[in-house]
N, C-alpha and C positions, 0 to 999 in steps of 0.2 A: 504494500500500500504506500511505505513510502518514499519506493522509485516512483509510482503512481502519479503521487503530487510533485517529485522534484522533475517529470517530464514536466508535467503542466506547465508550473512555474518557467522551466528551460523556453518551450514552446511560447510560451506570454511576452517574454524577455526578447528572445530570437523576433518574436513581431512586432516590437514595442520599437528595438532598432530598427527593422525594417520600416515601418513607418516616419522614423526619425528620420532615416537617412532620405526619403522621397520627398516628405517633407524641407528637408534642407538642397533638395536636389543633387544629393550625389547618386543621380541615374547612369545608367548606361547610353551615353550620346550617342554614342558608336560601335557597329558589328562588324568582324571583319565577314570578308567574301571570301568568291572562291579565286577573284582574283588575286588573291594574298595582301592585299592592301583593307579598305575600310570603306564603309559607307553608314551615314544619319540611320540610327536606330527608329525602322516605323513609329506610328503611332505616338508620337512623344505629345504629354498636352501638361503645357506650363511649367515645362521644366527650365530652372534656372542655370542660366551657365556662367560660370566666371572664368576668368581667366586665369593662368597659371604663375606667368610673368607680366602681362598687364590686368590693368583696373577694368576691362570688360565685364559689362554683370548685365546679362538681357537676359529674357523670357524665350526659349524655344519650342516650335509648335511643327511636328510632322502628319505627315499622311498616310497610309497604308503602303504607300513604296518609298517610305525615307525622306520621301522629298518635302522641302517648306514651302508648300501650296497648298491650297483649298479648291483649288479646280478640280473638277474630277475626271476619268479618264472619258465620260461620254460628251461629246461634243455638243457644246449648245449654240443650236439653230441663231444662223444668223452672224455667228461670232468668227472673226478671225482668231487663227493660236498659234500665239509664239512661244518658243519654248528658249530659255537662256543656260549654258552652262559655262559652267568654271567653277575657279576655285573661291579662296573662302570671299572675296568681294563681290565676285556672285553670288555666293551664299547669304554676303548681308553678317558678317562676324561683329559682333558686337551691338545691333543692333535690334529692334524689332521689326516685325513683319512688316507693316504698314512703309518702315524707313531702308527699305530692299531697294535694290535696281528693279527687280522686276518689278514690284507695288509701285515705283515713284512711276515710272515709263510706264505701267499702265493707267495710272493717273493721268498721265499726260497725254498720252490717246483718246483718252475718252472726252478731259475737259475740250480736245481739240472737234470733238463730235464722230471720232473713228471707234467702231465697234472691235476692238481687239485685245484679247484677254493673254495676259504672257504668264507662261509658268517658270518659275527658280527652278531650276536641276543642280544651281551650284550644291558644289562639295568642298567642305574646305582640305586644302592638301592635296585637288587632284591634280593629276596632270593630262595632256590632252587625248593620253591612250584612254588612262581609265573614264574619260568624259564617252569617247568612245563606247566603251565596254558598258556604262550604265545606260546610254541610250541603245545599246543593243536589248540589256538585258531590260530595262525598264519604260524607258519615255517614249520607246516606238509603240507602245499600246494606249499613247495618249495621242495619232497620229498630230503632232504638230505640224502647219502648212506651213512653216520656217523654223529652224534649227539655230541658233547662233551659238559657235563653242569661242568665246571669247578666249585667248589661248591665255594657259597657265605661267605664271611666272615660277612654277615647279620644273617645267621642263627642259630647263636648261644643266639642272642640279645632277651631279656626276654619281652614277651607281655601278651597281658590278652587274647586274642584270637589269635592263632595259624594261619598263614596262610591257612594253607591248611582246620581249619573251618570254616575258610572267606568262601573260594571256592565252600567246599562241604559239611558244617555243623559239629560237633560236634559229637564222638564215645564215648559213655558213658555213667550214669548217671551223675558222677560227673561233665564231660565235659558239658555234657547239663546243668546244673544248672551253672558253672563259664560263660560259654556264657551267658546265657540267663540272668543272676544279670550285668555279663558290659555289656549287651547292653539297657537292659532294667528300672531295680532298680535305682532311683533317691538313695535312702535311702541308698544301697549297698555303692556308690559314695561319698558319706556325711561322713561312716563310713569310706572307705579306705582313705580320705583327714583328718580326724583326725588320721588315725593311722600310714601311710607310708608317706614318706618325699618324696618319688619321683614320688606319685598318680599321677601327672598333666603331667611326662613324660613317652610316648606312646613306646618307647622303651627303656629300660634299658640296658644298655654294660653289658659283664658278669660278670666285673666284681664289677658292683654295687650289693652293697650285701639287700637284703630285705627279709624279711619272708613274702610277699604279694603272694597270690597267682599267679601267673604268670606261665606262659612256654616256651620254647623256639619256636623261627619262625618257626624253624624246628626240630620236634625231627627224633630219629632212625626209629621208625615206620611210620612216614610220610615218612621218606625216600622212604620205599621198594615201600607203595601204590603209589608213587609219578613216579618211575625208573618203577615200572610195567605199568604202565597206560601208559608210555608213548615208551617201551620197545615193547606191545602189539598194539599200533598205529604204530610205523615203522615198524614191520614185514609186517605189507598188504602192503608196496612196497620194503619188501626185504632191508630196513635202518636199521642200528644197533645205542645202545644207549652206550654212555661210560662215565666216572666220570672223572676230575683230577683236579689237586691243583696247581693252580700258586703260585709263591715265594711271601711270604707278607714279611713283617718289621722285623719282627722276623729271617724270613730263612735267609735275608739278612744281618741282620747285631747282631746277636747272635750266629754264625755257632759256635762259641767256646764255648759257652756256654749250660748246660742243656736245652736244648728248648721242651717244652713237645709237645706232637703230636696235630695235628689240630684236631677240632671239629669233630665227628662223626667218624675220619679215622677207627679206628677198623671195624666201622661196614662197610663202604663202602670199607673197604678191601675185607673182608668176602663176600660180594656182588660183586664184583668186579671177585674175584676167584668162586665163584660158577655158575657166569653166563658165565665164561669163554671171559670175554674182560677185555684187560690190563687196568690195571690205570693208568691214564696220570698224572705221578706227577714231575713235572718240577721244582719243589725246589732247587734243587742242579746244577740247568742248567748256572746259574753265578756266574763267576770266578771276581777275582780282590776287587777294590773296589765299595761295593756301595752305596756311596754316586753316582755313575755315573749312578747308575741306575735307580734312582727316581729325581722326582723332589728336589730340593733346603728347596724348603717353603712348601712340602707337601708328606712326605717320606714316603706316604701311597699308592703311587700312583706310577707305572712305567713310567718312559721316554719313549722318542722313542728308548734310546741306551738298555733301557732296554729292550724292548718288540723286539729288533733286536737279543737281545743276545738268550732270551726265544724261539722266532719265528726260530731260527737254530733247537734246539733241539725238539724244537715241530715237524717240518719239517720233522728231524729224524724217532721221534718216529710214526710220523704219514702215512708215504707211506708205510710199511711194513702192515697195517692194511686195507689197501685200493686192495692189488694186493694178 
């Protein structure tokens, strides 16, 4: 009898935490997939997030496929749908729903008298494979008539395996031999921790310099397999796919300055004009200063004033492509 009552008690306790902790929001934000990386935890309603290293502290709301939208996958009569991916500025980090690129641009369409409803697919952390791979596995059953994967500022960042060989394996002999040593060679491991100083981190910035074999999350030719696979899935319902650049730190606050071009731009120019759809490049979309446009403590990241200023010009560029 009285294991009886010390389960009880156990069990009371065990829920009492668990309620604490949901309560205080330490949810699970994030699942990993099968593509070895991670995606927004469905279903999340009012879970609060803060930040680790910044003062971030918003409310986040999912939907039955991870995504921060309230659209649902059946299309309502009358309405255009666009659909936006990227990483976490698409996502809208730090911020609430209402203060999103997708909610500000779709504000702006509408006040403009344009019937067009945009869904968020950002993911914070992704890069342009795995934007790829979620509209495989998920947002082609919301068929949007425009796709925009505004390209990640992750995909420049140096790994020992390429996203897109996570996904779909390794094009090569060499590639097959650098896979198959880091995922499998103890020995391989032993050597690169005596000879690189930055072995033990799983992504390098660009601008850490090493002679380790590495490559980037995305190169040029992931690109193309990447925009075709998914260019050849929206056409069976008549959706178009298109590229562009939101303003990073750089566009913001070095406009005076030589700022060399973003990662990959040549070629997703090149791409861009051959398949004949514009590129949505919103760099030059804010005026004034910006410090007003990003956060305070984390100037990596757009405000709500920012994503109102961007979300005009998107608004712009975007109904002409629609009608």
């Amino acid at each position: 009898m009285r294991a009886f009552y010390g389960l009880i008690i156990a069990t009371c306790l065990v829920g009492l935490v668990e309620v604490g902790l949901r309560l205080g929001a330490v949810a699970p934000a994030y699942e990993f997939t099968r593509l070895g990386r991670w995606q927004t935890t469905p279903n999340l309603i009012d879970v609060r997030m803060q930040g680790n290293r910044e003062q971030h502290d918003f409310i986040l709301n999912t939907n039955s496929d991870g995504l921060r939208t309230e659209i649902p996958r059946e299309r309502t009569p009358g309405m255009g749908r666009v659909a936006i991916m990227g990483d976490s500025n698409v996502f809208g980090w730090g911020l609430s729903e209402s203060e999103t690129l997708a909610a500000q641009t779709e504000a702006a369409c509408q006040k403009a008298g344009h019937k067009i409803e945009i869904i968020n697919a950002g993911q914070p952390g992704y890069s342009t494979t795995q934007m790829g791979w979620l509209f495989e596995e998920t947002l082609a059953a919301y068929e949007p008539d425009l796709t925009i994967l505004f390209l990640s500022m992750h995909d420049e960042n140096l790994v020992l395996v390429s996203d897109l060989e996570v996904w779909t394996g390794p094009q090569g002999l060499r590639a097959h031999a650098r896979v198959f040593l880091a995922k499998h060679s103890r020995i391989y491991e032993l050597i690169r921790r005596q000879l690189y100083s930055h072995t033990d981190t799983a992504q390098l910035l660009p601008h850490h310099a090493s002679s380790e074999a590495r490559v980037h999350r995305v190169s040029d030719s992931e690109y193309g397999q990447i925009l075709h696979r998914l260019r050849t899935r929206a056409q069976t319902w008549g959706g178009q796919i298109a590229v562009g650049f939101l303003p990073n730190h750089a566009d913001l606050f070095l406009r005076e300055a030589s700022v060399t071009g973003r990662y990959a731009e040549s070629w997703v120019r090149a791409w861009s004009s051959e398949v004949q759809m514009p590129l949505m490049d919103l760099r030059d979309c804010c005026i004034g200063d910006p410090e007003d446009k990003v956060f305070s403590f984390d100037q990596g990241h757009l405000n709500a004033r920012g994503n109102a200023e961007v979300g005009i010009s998107f608004a712009e560029a975007l109904v002409p492509l629609l009608h």
